[in-house]
N, C-alpha and C positions, 0 to 999 in steps of 0.2 A: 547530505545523506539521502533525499528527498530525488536527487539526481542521479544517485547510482543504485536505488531501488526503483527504479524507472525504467535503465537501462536493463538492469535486471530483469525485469515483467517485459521488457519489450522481445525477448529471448521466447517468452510464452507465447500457447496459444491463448486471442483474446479473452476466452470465458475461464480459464485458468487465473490470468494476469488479474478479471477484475472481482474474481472472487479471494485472490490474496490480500490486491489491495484493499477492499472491502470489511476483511477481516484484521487489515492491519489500523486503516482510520478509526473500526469500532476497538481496537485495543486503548487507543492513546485516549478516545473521547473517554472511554472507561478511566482512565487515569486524568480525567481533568485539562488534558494536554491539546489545545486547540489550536496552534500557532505552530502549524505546521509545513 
């Protein structure tokens, strides 16, 4: 999954891509989920 959210933001512009990702790492660490 970690691969085709990737490719996905690679479609973005940079400051788009690393404010998703950004917001996607602080969802999971909220859930405990660090093995990512």
């Amino acid at each position: 999954m970690q691969d085709e959210l990737k490719v996905l933001l690679e479609g973005l512009p940079d400051e788009v891509a690393n404010r998703v990702w950004s917001g996607f790492l602080a969802r999971f660490g909220e859930l405990g989920v660090n093995s990512i």
